[in-house]
N, C-alpha and C positions, 0 to 999 in steps of 0.2 A: 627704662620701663616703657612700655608700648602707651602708644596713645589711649585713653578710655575712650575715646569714639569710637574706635579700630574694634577695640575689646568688647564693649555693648555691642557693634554689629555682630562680630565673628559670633556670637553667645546667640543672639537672637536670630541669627542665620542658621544655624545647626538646627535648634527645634524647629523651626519654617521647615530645615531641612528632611524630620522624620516626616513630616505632614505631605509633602510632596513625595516624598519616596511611596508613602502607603498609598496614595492616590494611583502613582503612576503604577508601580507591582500591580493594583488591582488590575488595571487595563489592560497591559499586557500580556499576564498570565490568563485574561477572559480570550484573546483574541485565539490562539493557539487550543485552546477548549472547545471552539464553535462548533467543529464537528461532531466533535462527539455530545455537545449538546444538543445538536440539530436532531441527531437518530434521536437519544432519548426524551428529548419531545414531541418528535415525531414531526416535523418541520424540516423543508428545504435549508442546505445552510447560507446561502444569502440570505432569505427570510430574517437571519439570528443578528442581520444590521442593528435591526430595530432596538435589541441590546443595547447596543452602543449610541443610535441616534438620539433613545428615551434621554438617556443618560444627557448628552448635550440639550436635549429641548428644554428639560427643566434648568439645567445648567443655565443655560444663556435667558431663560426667562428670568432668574431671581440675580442672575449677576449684577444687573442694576442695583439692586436694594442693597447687596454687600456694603460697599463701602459705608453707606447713609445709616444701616443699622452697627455696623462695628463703630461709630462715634458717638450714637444713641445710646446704645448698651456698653459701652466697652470694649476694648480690641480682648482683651484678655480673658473675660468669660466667653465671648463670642465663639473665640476662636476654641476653647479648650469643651467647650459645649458641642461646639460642632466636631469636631475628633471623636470626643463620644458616641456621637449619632452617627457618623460615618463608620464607626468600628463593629457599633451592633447591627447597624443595616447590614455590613458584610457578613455577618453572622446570619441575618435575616435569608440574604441571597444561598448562602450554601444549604441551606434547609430547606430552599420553597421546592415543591414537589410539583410543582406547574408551573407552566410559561408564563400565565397571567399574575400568579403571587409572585414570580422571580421578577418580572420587570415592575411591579411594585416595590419591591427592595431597592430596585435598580432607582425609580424614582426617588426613594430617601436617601438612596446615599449620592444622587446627584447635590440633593436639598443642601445635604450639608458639608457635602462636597465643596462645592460652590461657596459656602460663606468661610470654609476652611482658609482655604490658599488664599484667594484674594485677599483677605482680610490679615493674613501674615504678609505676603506681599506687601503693603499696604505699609505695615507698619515698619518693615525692613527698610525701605525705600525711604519711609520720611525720616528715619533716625540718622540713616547715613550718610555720611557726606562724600558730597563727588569724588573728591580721589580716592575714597575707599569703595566707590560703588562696583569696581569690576572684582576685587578680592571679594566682597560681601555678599553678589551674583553665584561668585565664582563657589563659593560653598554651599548656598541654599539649592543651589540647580544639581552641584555634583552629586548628591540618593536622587535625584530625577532622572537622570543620565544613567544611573545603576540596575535604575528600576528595571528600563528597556531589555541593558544587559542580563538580568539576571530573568527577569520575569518569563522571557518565550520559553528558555531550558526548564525552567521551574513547574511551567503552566505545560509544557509538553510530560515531561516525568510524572507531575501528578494526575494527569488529566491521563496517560498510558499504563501507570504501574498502579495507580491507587483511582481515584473517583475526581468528577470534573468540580463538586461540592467545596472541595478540601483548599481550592484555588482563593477560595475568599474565606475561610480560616483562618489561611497566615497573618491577616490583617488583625486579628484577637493580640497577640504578643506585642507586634508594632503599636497599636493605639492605645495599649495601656503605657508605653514606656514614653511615650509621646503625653499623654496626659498628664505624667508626673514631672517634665520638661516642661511643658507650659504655661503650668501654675506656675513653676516655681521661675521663669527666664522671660517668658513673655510680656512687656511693660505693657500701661493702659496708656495707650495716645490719647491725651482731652485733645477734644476740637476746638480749633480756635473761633470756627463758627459755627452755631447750630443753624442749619438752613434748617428750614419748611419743606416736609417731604413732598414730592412733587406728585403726586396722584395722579393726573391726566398725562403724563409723561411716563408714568409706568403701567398704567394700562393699553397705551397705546405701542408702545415697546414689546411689553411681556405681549402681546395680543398679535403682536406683528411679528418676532421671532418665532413663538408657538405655530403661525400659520406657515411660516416659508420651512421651517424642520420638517413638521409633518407632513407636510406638502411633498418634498423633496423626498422625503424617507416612504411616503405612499407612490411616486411616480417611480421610484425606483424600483417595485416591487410588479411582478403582474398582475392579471386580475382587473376586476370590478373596482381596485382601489383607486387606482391608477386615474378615475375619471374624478373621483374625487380629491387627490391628489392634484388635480389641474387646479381646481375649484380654488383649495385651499393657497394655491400661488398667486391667483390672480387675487384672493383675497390680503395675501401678504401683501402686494404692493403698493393697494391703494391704502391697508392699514402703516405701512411702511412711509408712503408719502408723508402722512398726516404726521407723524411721530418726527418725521424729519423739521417739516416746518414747524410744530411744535418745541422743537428742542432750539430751533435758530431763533425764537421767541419768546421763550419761557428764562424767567429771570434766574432761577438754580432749576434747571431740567435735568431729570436724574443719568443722563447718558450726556455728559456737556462735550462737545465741538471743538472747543475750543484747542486743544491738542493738536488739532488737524494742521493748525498754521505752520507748526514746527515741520520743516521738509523732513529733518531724522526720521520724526515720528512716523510721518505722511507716507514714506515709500518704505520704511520698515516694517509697518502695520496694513494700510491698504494698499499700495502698489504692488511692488514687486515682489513682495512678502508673501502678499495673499496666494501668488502664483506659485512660488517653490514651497508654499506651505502644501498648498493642493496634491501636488509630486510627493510632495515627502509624507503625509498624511496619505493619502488613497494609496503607495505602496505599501505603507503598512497594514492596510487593509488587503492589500491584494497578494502581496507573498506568501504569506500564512495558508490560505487557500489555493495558491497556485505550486505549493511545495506539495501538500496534503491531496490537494484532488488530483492535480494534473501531473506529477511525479511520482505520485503511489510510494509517500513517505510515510512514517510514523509523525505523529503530535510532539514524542521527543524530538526526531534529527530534525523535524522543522524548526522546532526551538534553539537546536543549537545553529542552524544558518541564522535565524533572529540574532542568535547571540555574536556571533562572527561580526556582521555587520553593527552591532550596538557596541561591541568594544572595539572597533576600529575608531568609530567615532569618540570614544573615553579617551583612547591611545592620544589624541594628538590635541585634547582639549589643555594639557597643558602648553602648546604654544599656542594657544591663541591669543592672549594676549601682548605676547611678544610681535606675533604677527602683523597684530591690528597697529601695536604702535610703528612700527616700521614701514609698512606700505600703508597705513590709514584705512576707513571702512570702505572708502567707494573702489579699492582693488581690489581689495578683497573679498569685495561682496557679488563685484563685476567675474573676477575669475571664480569663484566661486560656483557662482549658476551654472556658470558652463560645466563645471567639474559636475556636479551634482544631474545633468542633463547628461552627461556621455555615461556614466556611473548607470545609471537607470537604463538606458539603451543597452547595455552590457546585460541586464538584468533581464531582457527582452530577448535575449540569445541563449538563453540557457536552456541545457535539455538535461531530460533524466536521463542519460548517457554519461555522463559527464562521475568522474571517481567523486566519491563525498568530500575527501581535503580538499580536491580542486576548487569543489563548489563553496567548500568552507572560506580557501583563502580570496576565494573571489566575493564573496560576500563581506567578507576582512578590509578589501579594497573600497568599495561601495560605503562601507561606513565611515571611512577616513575620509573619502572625498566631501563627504558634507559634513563633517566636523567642527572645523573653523567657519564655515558659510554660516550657519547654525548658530554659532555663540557669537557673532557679529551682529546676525538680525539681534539675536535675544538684548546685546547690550545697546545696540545705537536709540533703540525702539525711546530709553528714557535719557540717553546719553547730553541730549537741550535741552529737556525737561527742567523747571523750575519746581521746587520741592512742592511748591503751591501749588499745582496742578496734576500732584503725580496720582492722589487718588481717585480724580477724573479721567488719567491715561490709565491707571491700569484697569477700571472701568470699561470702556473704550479699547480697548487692545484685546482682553479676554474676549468679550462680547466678540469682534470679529473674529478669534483665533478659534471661536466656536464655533459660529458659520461657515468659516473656512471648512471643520472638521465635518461638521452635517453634509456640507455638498462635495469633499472627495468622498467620503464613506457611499453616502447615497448615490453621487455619481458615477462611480467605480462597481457597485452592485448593479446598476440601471443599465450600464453598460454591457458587464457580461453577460447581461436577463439579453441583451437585444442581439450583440454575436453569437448568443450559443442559441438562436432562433427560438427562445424561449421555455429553454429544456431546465431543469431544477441543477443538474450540474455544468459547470459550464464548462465550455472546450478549451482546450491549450490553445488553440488560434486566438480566442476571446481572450485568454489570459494576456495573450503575446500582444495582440492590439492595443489591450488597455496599457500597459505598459507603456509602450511607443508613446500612446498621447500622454502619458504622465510625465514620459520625456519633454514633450513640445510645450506644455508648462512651464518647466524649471526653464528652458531655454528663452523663453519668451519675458522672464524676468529680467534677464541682462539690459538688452536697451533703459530700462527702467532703472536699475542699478545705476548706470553712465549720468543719470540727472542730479544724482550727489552731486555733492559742490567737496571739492578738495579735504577742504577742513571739518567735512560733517566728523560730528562726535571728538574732536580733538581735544576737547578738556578732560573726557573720558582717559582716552589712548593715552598722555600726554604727550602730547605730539605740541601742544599746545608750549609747556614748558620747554620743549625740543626746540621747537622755532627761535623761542628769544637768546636761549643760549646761544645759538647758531649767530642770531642777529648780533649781540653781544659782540660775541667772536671778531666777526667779521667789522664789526663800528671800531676794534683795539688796532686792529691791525692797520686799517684805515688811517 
């Protein structure tokens, strides 16, 4: 008979898992849409960032309160509350008949976005135990991974044969079947401590993300914004400092630090993480667009080079953790970057010359090479992590994998606005450029990589129990 820890995770990893699948299909199938939403609202399609950055600003403004209201209220209302709100908000977005009520939808379903995932997160991570954590992962992430696959062909077809609306419909079937899983599988975590909500630590947070988004997502853009957009950064900073010192001060501050000691965490989440997240994010902003404008594709054959690339990456997610126990995370996280750095550069040579399989199986490549890189950062990130701390890490890990996405999205738009000399479509040259540097990102995470220490995450890997047998061994013979 299977362990009941194993069996409570696996259970409560599956429903985590519809929640995540419906988040990501939403994303995915929006990115592949942007043109043809850009005509019919009459808008440039970089402009249709703004989509997706909204999306991240309220994100990473309320990601703080996630964890502190799911032990307030309950994991289990929280969570199945919020699946609701993110179901009819998508409902909301395929019906607004304007740009302004659509990125109002887009704010709700950030809202309850945002206390969705985390807050299953959350509660997947405190129930399970360390050597079930990479099985436990390895099932809540796989409909996330699906999402990618399935979403670009899905959001290309609907978005060519039928209406770009219909993209966040699908999300109706998914969050009802997901809400009848959540009542019934999702457990209520008590907190073992009710801290004191921290007020001046979440105004200073929520006030300081909200400025560096917007800020970023207005400099990216032409225009009159653009000087506001400075405004707005410089006013991030100094609101940024203060939330800093406040938090290295504040007895329970709602974004705590403390995580940071952990090296796993340290260069999986800020270091070199932040950099191949950058690459890997701002490509996916950037293909979709550069298959579409600068190859003179349909919305569908873009979705299927998404799709190429998104199942290469599926393909080989089952050895990764064979991989990781075998050579540990610091090689494979070190060859990795590189892999994922040449993969991108390949991506930067592409023409519309080129037969469509070609470009299929070349994008087939491309997603294999960051496959394993990929599900290494995702598991080392809590790999030292002590159970006590983990809903201040994934706190803390969101919050920047947010940031991360505001400044490649907006970086990567801001960019082509400035190669294509300011023209509303941008040029293959601009495409080709940005790529390069989204190259010299991934690349520049490796040295950073090399500061692992041997053993990071080995209890994880069990590399951990691999040693003592070894040592064992080796004290008989002796």
């Amino acid at each position: 008979m299977s362990d009941p820890a194993l069996r409570r995770a696996r259970v409560t990893a599956i429903v985590l898992a519809a929640s995540m699948f419906m988040v990501g299909i939403d994303s995915t199938v929006l990115v592949t849409a942007l043109p043809r939403m850009a005509r019919d609202f009459g808008v440039a399609p970089t402009s249709l960032s703004t989509t997706i950055t909204i999306y991240i600003l309220v994100s990473a403004a309320l990601l703080p309160v996630s964890s502190w209201i799911g032990q307030r209220l309950g994991s289990r209302r929280v969570f199945t509350v919020a699946m609701l709100g993110f179901t009819l908000s998508s409902v909301g977005c395929g019906l607004a008949g304007s740009l302004p009520m659509f990125l109002l939808m887009r704010v709700c379903q950030a809202a309850f976005g945002t206390l969705m995932v985390p807050v299953g997160n959350i509660v997947l991570l405190t129930i399970t135990p360390k050597r079930y954590l990479v099985t436990a992962m390895a099932i809540s992430s796989t409909p996330a991974l699906l999402a990618p696959v399935i979403g670009p062909p899905l959001g290309g077809f609907i978005t060519t044969y039928l209406d770009w609306p219909w993209v966040f419909f699908i999300n109706l079937p998914i969050g009802a079947i997901g809400l009848v899983a959540a009542a019934r599988f999702i457990p209520d975590i008590a907190a073992t401590e009710r801290t004191p909500f921290d007020w001046p630590g979440f105004g200073l947070t929520a006030s300081f993300l909200c400025a560096l988004i917007a800020g970023l997502d207005r400099v990216s853009h032409k225009g009159e914004g653009r000087e506001i957009g400075v405004l707005l950064l410089i006013a991030a900073a100094i609101l940024g400092t203060f939330a800093l010192r406040h938090a290295r001060s504040a007895r329970h501050p709602i974004v705590p630090l403390t995580p940071l000691r952990y090296q796993s965490f340290f260069i999986s989440t800020i270091g070199a993480g932040t950099l191949t997240r950058i690459a890997f994010m701002g490509l996916g902003f950037t293909l979709p667009l550069m298959f579409q404008i600068g190859f003179g594709l349909s919305p569908f054959h873009s979705g299927l080079l998404l799709l190429a690339q998104n199942a290469g990456d599926v393909v080989l997610k089952s050895i990764a953790p064979r991989t990781l126990r075998h050579f540990g995370f610091r090689k494979v996280l070190v060859s990795g970057s590189l892999m994922i750095a040449a993969s991108i550069l390949v991506c930067a040579m592409l023409t519309s010359r080129l037969p469509f399989p070609i470009l299929f199986a070349i994008m087939f490549a491309v997603g294999m090479a960051r496959s394993v890189h990929m599900t290494g950062m995702m598991a080392l990130r809590f790999a030292d992590m002590p159970h006590s701390e983990v809903g201040g890490a994934t706190v803390l890990g969101n919050l920047v994998q947010s940031l991360t996405q505001a400044f490649a999205i907006s970086g990567v738009a801001a960019l082509l606005g400035l190669l294509s000399g300011g023209a509303d479509v941008p040029t293959m040259a601009a495409f080709r450029i940005t790529v390069l540097i989204l190259a010299c990102s991934a690349a520049c995470a490796t040295p950073l990589f090399l500061r692992l220490s041997k053993d990071a995450g080995a209890e994880v890997t069990g590399r951990v129990q691999r040693g003592l047998k070894e040592m064992r061994e080796e004290s008989e013979v002796v």
